[in-house]
TIFI-16438 format. One record per residue: x, y, z of N, C-alpha, C, O in turn. Coordinates in pm, whole numbers, plus 50000, padded with zeros to 5 digits. Atoms other than C-alpha are relative to their C-alpha. Example, Ala and Ser with C-alpha at 12.3 -4.5 7.8 and 13.67 -1.06 7.14 Angstrom:
<bados>
500894988150000512304955050780500905012050000501945011850066;499184988149994513674989450714499235010950073499745022050090;
</bados>
This chain:
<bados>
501145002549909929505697527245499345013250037500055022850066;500574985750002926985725727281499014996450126498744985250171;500904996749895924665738327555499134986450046498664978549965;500635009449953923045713927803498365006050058498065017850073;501234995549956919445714627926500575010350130501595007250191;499804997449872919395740728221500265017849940499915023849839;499574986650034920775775328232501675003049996502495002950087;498455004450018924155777128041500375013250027499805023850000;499364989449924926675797428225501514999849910502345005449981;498435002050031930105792828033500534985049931499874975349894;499725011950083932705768827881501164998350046501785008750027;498875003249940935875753528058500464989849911500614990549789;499265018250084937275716027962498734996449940498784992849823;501705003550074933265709127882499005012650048499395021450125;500754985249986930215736127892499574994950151499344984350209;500924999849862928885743028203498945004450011498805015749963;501044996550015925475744128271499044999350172498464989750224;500934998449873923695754828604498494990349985497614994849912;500855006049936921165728228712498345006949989498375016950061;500604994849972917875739328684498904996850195498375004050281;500725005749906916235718428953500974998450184500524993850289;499034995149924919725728329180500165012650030500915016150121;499824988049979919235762929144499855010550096500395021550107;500904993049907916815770529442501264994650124500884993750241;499405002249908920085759829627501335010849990502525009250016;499484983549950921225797729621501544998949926501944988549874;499025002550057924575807929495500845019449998500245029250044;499384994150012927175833729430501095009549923502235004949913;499314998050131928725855729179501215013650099500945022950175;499064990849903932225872729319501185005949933501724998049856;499254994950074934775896729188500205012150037499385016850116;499624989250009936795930229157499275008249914498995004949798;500994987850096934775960529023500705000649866501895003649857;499564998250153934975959328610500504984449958500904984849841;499545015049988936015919528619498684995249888498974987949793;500665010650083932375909628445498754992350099497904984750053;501165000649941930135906228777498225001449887497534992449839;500774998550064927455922528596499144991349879497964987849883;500455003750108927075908128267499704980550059498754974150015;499985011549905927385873728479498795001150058498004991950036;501694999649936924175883428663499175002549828498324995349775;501175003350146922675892428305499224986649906498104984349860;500045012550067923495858428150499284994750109498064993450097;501295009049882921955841428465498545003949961497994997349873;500774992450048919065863128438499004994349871498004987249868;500305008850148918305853028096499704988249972498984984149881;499935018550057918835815028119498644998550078497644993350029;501625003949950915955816028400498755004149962497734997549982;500914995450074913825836828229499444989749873498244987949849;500355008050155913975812727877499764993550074498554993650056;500265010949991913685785428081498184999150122497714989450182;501024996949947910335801428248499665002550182498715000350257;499985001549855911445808328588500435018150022501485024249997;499314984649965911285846228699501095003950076501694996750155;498954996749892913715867528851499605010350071498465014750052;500334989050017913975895529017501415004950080501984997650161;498144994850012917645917429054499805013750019498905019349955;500024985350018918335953929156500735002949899501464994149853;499294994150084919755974828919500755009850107500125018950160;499694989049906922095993529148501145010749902501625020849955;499244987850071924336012628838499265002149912499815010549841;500534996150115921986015728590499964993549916499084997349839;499395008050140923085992128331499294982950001499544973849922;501105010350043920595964728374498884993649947498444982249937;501014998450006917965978428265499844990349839498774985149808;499585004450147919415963527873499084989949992498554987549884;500405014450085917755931127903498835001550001498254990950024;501205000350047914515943927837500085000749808499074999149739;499954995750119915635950827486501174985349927501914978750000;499105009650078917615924827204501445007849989501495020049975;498804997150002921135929027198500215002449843499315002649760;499784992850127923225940826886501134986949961501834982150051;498945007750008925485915626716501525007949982501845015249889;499034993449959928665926926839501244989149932501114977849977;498935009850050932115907626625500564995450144500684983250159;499365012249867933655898427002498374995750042498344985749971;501265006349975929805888027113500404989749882501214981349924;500095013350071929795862926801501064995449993501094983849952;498825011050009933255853426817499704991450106499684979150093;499645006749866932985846127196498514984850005498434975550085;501615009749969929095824227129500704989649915500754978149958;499455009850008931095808126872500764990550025500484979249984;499325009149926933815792327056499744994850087500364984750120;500825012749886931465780527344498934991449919498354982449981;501015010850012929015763727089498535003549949497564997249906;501514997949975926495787127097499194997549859498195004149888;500495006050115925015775426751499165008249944499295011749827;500994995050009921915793926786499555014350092498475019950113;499464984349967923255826326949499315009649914499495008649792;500344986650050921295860226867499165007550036498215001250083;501064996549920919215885326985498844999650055497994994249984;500775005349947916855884427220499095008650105499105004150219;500694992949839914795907127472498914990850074498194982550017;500855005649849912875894227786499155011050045499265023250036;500914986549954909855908027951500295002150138500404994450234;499614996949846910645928328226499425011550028499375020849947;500654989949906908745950228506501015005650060501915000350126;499124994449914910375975628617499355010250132498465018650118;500334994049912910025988728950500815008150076502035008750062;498784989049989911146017029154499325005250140498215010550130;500364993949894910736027329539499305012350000498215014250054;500274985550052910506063029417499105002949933498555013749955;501395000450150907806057929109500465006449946499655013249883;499614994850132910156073428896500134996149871499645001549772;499525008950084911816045628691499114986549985499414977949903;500475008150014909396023128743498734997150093498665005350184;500945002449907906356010028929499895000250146500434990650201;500014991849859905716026329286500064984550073499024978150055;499845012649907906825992329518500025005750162500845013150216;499664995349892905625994729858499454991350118498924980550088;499875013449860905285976330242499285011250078499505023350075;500664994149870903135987430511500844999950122501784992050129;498794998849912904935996430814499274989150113500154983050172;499845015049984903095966930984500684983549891501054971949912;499125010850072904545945230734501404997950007502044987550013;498494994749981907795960030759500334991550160500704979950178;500415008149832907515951131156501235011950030501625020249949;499564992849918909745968331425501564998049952502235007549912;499115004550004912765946731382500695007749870501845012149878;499124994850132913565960831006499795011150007500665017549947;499784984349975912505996231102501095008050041501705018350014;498804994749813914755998831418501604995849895502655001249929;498734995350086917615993931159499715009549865500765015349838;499794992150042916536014630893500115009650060500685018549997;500404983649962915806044231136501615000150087501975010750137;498975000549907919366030731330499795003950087500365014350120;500074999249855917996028131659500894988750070501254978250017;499355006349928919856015331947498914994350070497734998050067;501005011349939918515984332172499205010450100498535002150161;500704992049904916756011632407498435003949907497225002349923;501254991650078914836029532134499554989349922498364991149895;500885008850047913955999831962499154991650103498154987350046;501015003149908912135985032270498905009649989497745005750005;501104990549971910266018832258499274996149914498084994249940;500654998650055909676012631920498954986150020497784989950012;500575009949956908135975532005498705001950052497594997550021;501764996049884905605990732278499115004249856498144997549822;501024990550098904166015831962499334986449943498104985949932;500255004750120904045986431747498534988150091497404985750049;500875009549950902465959532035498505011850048497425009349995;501034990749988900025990232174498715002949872497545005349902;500284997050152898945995331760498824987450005497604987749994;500605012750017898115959131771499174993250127498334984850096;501025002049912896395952432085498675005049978497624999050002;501274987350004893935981532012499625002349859498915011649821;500345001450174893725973231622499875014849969498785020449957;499514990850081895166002531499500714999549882501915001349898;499204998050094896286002031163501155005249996501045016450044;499104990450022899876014031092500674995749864501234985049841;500255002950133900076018730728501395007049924502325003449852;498644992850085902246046430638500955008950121500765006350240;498644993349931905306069830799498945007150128499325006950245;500484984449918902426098730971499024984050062498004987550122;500925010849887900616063531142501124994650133500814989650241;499355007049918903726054231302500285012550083500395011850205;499584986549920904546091731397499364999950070499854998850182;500944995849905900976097131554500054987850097500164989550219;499715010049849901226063231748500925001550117500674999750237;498834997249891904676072131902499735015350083500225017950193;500294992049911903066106431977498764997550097498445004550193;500895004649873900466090732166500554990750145500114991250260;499715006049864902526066432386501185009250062501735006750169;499084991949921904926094132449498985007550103499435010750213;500844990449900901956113732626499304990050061498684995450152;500545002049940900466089732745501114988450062500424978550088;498915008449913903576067932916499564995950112499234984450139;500345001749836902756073133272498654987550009498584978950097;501225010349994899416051633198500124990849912499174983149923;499475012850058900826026332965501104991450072501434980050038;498945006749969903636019733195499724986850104500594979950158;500135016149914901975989133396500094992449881501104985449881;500235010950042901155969633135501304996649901501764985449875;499145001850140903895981632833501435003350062502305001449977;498794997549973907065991933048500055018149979499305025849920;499534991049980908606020533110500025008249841500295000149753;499924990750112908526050032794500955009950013500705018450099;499144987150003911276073832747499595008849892499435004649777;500504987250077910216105232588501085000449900500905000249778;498834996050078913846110432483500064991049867500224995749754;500465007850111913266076932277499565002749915499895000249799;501285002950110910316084932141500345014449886499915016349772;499674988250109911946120032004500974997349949501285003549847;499065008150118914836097431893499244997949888499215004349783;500325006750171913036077431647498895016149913498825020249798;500624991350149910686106431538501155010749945500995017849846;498754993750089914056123231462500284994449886500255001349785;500075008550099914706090731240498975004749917499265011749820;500634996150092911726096131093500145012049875500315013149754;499484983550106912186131830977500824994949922500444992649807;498914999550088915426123930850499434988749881499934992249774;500405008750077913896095930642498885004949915499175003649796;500374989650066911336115930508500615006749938500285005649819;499384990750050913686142030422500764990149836500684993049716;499365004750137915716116330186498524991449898498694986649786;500525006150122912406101730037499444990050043498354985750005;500265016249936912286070930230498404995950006498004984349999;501655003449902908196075030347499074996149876497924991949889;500365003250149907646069929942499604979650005498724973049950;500425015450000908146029630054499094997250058498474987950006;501395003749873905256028630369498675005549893498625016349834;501274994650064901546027130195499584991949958500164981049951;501035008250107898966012930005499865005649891500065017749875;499605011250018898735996129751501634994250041502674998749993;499095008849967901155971329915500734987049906500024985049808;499235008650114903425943829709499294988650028499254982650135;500685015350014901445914229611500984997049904501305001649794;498535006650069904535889829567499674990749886500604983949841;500755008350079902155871029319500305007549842500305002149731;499864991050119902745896429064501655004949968502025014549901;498815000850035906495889329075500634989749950501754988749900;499375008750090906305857228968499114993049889498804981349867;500475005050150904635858528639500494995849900501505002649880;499525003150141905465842928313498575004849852497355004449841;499954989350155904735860727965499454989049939499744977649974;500345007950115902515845927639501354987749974500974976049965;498935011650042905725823427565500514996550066501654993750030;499335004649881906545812627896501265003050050501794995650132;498944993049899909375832628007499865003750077498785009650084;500274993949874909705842728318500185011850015501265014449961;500694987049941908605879628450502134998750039502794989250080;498774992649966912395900328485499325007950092498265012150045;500504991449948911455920428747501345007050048502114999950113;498994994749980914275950228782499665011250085498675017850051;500084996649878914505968429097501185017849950502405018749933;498974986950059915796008428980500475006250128499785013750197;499234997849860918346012729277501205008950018502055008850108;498514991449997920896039329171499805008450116500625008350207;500344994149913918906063829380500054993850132500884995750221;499655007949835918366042529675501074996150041501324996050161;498654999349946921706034829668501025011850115501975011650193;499034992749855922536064329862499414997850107499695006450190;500795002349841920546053130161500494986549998499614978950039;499615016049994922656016730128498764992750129498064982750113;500815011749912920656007230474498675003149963497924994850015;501215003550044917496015230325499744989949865498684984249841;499965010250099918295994430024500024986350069499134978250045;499645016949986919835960530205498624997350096498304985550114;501115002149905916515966630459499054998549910498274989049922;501455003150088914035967530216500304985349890499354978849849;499565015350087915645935329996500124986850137499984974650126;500195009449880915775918530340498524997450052498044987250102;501935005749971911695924330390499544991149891498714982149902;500755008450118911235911230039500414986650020499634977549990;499685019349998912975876530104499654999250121499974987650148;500305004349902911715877430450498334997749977497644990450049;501704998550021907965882830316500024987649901499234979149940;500075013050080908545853930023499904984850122499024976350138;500235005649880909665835530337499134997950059498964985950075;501374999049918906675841030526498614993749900497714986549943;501435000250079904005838730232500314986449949499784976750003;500025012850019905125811130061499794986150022500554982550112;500265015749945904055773230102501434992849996502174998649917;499395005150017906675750630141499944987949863498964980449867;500025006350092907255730729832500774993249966500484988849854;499355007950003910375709229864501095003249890501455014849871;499164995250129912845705529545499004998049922498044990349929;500975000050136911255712329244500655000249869501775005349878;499845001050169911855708728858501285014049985502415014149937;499874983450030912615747328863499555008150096498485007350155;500854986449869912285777729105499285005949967499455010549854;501034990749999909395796429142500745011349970500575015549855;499494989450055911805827329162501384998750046501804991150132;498465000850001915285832729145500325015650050499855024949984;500254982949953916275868229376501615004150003502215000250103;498734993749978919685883929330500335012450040499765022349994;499894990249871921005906729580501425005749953502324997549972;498934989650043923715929029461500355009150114499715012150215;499534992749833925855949429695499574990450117498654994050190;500225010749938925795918129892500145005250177499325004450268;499404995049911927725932930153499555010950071500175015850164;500684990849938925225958130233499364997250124499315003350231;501215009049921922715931730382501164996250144500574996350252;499235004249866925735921530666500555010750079500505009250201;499014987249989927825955930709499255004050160498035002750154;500554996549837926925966831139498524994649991497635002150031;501155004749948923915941931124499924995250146501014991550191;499945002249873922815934231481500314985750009500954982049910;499475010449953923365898331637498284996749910498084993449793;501475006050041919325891131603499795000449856499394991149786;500475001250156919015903531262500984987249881500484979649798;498995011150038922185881031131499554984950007499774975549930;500515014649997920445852431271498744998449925498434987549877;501455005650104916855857631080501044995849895501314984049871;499355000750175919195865030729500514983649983500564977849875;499435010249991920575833230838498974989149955499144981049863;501085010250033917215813330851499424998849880499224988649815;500524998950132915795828130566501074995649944501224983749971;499225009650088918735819530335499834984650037499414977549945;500035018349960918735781030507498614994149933498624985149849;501135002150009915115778830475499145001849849498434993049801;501124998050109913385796530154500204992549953499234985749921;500055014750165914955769229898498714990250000498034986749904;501225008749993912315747330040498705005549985497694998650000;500934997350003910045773629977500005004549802499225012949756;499644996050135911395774529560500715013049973500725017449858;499654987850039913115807129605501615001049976502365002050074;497834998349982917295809529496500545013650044500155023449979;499754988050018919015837229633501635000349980502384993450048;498944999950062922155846929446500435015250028499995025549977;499314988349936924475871829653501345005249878502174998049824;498974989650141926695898529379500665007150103500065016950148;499144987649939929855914029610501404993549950501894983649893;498054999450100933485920029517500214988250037500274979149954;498905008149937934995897529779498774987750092497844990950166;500515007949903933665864729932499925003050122498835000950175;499945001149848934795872530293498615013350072498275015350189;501394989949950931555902130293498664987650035497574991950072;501075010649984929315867430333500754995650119501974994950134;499545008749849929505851330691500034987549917499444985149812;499885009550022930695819930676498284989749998497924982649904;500675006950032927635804630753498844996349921498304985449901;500435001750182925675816030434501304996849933501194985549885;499295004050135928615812830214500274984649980500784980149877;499735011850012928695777030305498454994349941498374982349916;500925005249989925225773530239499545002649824498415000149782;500274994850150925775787729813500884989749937502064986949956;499305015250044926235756429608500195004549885501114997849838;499694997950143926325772129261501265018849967500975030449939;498844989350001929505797429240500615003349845500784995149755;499224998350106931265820428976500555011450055500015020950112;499284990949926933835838229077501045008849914501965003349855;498744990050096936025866028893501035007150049501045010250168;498724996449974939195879728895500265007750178499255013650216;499734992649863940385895029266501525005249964502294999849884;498204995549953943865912629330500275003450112499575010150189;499445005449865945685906329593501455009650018502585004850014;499234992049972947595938429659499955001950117501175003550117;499545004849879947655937430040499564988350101498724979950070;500315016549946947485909430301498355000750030497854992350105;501685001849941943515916230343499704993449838498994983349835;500495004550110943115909129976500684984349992500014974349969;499585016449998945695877029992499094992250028498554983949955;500925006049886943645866230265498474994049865498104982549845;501755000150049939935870530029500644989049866499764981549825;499575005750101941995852629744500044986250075499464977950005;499835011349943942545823629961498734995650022498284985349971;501155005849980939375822530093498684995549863497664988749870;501014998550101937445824229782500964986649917500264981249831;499235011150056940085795829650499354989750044498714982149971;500475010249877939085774429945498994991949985498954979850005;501644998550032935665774329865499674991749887498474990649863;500345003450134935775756729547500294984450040501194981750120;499545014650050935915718829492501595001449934501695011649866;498734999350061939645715229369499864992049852498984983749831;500095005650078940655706429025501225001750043501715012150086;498585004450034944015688429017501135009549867502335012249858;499914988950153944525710528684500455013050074501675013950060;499974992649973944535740828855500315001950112499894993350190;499254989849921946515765629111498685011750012498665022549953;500914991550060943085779829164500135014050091499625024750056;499634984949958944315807129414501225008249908501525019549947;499004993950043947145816629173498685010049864498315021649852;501334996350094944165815528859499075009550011498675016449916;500784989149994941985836829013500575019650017499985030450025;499284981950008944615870029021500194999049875500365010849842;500314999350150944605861628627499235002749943499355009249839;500814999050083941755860628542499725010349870500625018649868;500764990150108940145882028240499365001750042498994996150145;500655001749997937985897028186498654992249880498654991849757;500915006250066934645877628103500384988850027499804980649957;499635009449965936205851928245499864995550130500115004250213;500355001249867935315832728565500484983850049500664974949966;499815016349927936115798728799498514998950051497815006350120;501695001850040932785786228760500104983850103500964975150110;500035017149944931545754928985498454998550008497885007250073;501615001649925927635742129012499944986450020500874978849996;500085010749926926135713729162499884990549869499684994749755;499905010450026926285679929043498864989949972498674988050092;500875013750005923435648728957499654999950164498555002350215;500145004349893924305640429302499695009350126499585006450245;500004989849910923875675329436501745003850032501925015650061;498484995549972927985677629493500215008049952499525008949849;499334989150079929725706829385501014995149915501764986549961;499385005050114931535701529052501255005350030501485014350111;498544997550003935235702028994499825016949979498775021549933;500124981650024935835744228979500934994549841501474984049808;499804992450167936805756628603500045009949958499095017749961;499644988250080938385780928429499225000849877499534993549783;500525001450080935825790828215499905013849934500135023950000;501124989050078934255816327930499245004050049498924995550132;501705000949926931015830028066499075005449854499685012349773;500585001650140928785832127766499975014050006500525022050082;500374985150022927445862827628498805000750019498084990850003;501684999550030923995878527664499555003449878500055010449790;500524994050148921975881627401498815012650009498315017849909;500924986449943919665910027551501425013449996502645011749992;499014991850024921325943427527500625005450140500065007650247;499105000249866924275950127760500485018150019501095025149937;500054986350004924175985727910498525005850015497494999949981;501564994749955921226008928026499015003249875499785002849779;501244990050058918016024327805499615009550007499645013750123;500504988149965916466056227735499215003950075498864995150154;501164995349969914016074927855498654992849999497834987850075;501135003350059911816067027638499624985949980498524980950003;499735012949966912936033427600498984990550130498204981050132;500415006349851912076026827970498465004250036497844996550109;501414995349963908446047827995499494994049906498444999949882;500395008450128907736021427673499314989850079498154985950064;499895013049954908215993527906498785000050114497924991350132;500675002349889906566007328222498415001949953497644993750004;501105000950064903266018428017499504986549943498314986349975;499745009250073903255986327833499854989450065499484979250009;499915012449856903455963828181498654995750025497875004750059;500724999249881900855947228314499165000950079497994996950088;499554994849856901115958628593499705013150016499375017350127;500504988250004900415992528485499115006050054498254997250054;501044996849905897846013828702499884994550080499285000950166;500125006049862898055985028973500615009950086499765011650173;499384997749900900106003529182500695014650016501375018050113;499644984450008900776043129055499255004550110499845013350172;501024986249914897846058129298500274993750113500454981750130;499575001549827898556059629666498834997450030498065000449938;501025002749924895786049029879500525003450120501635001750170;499384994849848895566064730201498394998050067497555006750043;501085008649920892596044730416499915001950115500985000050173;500034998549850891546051530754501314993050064501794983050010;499485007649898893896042031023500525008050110500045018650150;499394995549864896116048231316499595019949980498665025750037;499484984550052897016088331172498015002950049497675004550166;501284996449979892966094931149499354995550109498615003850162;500445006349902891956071631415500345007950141499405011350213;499554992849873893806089031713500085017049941500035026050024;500804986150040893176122231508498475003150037498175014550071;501204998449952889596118131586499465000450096498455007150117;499455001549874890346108131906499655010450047498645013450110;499834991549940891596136631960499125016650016498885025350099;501414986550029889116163431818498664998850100498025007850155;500895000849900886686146432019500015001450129498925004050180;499354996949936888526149732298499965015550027499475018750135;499774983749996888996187532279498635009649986498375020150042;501434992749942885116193432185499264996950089498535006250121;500255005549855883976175332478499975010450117501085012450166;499474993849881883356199332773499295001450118499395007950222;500645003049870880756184432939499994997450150500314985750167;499235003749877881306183533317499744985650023500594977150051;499875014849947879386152033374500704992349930501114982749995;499365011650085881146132933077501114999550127501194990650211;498474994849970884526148633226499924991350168500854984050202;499785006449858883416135833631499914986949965500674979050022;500025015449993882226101733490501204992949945501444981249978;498475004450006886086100533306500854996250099501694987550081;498904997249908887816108433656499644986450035500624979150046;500135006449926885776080833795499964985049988499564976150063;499275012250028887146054133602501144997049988502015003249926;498565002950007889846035133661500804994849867500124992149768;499224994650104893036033633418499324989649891499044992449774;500535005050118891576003233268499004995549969499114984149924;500804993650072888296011233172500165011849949499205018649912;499844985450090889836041333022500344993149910499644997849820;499645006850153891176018832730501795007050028502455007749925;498514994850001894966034532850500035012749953501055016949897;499874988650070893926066832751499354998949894499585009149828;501514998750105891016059732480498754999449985498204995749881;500945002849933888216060132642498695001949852498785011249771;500434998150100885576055232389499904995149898498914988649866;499844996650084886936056232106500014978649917499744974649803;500375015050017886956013232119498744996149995498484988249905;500935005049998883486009332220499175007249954498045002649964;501054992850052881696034332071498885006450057498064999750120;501204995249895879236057732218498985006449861499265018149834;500744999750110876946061531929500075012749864499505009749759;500314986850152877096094731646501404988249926500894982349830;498825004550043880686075531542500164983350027500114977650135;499295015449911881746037931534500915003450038501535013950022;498635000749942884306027231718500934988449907500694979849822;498625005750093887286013031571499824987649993500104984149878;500145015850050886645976731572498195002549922497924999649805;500894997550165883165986131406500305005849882499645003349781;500175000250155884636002831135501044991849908501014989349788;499255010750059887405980431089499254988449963499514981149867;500665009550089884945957831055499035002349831498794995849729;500634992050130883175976130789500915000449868500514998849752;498594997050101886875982130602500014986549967499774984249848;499935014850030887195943130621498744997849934499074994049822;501325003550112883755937630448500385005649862500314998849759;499754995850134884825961030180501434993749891501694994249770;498715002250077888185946930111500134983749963501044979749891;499695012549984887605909130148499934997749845499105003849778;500275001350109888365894529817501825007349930502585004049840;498544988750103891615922729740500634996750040500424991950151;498674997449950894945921929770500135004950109500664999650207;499894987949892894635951229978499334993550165499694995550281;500425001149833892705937330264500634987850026501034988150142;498935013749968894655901530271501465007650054502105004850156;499164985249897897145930830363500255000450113501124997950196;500214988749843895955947430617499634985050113500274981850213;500415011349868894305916130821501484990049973501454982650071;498665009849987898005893630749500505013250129501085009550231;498784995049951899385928830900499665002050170500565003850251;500125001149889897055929031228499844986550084499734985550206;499905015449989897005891931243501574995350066501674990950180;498705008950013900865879831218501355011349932502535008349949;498534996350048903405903431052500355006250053501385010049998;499754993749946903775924031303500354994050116500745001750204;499065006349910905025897031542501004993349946501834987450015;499125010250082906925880331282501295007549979502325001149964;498474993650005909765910131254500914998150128502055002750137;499144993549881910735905931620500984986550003501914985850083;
</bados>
């Protein structure tokens, strides 16, 4: 009996074949480092791609980059396709975008720091509940007074404006601590320093262009080049947490469907939970519960089940799980739990089975006709037929030229906003030395000063004022990506992180 409609994962007592129209009901691939994780996310990968459903997966060692290219017929590759069936086993490459925080390895991917919002900042920059209130005021102050905040030097100059001007923001926005506000621009620096300010900017990620399908209807690979970002782990699990929180957000609801729109696998699973706050635990929570209904699967890659709270791991209906060892009682413990978890087969001792395993070998379970989780199985996991292991150089600057996608998103755009806006501010400010301007300032109160901007809102004629030229920016952009942007980011995404 050979491969069933769907995306075939392996071969136990009969083949197993992941559901396609079950898939957007998230799932889990779990194991000891060198067990076969990997190539397990490849084969997935692959099946949704042929079957025209994109993905998109970090690469966090390097070695993913393969399935842009056909694999090699390897004698264990065709032994192992022959004994599951595979009939029609052989190479194969997929089209895949590669992208890259950095714009080294791949296409410059990036979020406006209103998009981003406060909530996912205040953990990349690891602020405590004090300094993230501060950061809140910058962000609600930004947005009262339609200030753009676009990139890293918009959020700096905002926080150096409500640090000086505190004393006269503090009726309406609360109290300002200075010390705060030279906390987070400490964060900053340091985030800068590793690279980080490479993600804040324009062009911004239009998620539309992640889920394309190719002349022959495969689905768009989109590979995420994460060795580097890997050393900033909380800037990695924070920025894979805006992207499924922004699918979240953008997306229509669309119920079950045939097939997912996109399929998102999250590697280093255990990143996304590791000292997350109480609040943030509970979005990750919604979003996982919630996107399926918006077509999106997300499929968590860590060693050990027990790095998933219980109440996602209860919520991943399609599981493959690989070998664990259970050399002290914390590992017993993850062996049990990851046993637990499975539908039982009468056949199997599946906590004994899983300290056996092989590798390439996995206890495989997906959902059912009825939606149930299937008996668990000791299974094969197929082979890929894309090539297993990283690409060259040249290889890879083939792919990113070649995309696309190409030129969308190499050139920075750097557009009026906050940074220039309260820069101008301020110049005007300083050539100013008229006495009467200066007596008719004293002799308004704090709010007809605008909180310290007197002006600079309503315009006194050589210069618009900021809602005239924002309106001007909005005339020019209506129609782009770019300005569906910027007005989502003074509109709504900037209350939507809190």
């Amino acid at each position: 009996m050979g491969p069933q409609p769907g995306v075939f994962v392996g071969k136990g007592d009969v083949p197993i074949t992941l559901a396609l129209n079950f898939a957007n009901r998230h799932g889990l691939i779990a194991g000891a480092t060198g067990t076969g994780k990997t190539v397990t996310l490849q084969v997935l990968a692959e099946g949704f791609s042929r079957n025209g459903v994109p993905v998109f997966m970090a690469d966090v060692k390097g070695d993913l980059a393969g399935i842009s290219k056909p694999g090699e017929k390897k004698p264990k590759l065709l032994e192992r396709a022959k004994k599951l069936g595979m009939d029609n086993y052989g190479p194969e490459g997929f089209p895949v975008v590669f992208w890259d925080i950095f714009g080294e390895k791949g296409h410059p991917i990036r979020a406006t720091i209103s998009d981003m919002g406060p909530l996912l900042l205040a953990r990349i920059l690891d602020l405590n509940e004090i300094q993230e209130g501060v950061l809140n005021v910058a962000f609600k102050m930004a947005d009262d007074n339609g200030l753009l905040l676009l990139d890293l030097k918009d959020l700096h100059s905002m926080l150096n404006f409500v640090s000086e001007n505190a004393k006269d923001l503090m009726q309406k926005y609360g109290n300002v601590s200075k010390t705060s506000v030279a906390a987070i621009l400490r964060g900053i620096l340091v985030l800068e320093q590793q690279g980080g300010e490479k993600l804040f900017g324009e062009p911004s990620l239009d998620l539309k262009d992640l889920m394309r399908t190719d002349a022959k209807g495969h689905g768009q690979v989109n590979v995420l080049a994460a060795d580097k970002l890997m050393e900033q782990p909380r800037l990695y699990a924070t920025f894979m947490l805006w992207l499924l929180s922004e699918l979240f957000e953008e997306l229509p609801e669309v119920g079950d469907l045939e097939k997912p729109l996109l399929v998102f696998f999250f590697d280093e699973a255990h990143l996304l939970f590791n000292e997350a706050p109480k609040a943030l635990l509970e979005r990750i929570e919604k979003v996982v519960r919630l996107v399926r209904s918006k077509g999106v699967g997300i499929y968590f890659i860590s060693q050990n089940p027990l790095d998933i709270p219980d109440t996602i791991l209860g919520q991943l209906g399609n599981r493959v799980q690989h070998a664990l060892r259970a050399f002290t009682p914390k590992d017993e413990k993850a062996v049990r739990t990851a046993a637990q978890t499975f539908r039982q087969n009468p056949k199997l001792d599946t906590a004994r089975v899983i300290t056996e395993l092989e590798v390439g070998e996995g206890l495989v379970s997906t959902l059912e006709a009825s939606g149930a989780p299937s008996v668990v199985q000791r299974a094969l996991i197929a082979p890929p037929t894309s090539r297993i292991g990283s690409i060259s150089a040249d290889e890879r600057t083939m792919v990113i030229n070649s995309s696309p996608l190409y030129g969308k998103y190499e050139d920075l755009i750097d557009r009026e906003s906050a940074y220039e806006q309260l820069k101008a501010r301020s110049d005007r400010f300083s050539q100013s030395s008229a006495p009467e301007a200066e007596s008719r300032t004293e002799r308004q109160a704090p709010s007809e000063q605008g909180w310290g901007l007197p002006d600079i809102f309503t315009g006194t004629g050589k210069k618009d004022s900021v809602l005239e030229a924002m309106a001007k920016s909005a005339a020019r952009s209506i129609g782009s990506s770019i300005g569906r942007q910027v007005v989502r980011g003074i509109l709504g995404s900037i209350l939507k992180g809190r």
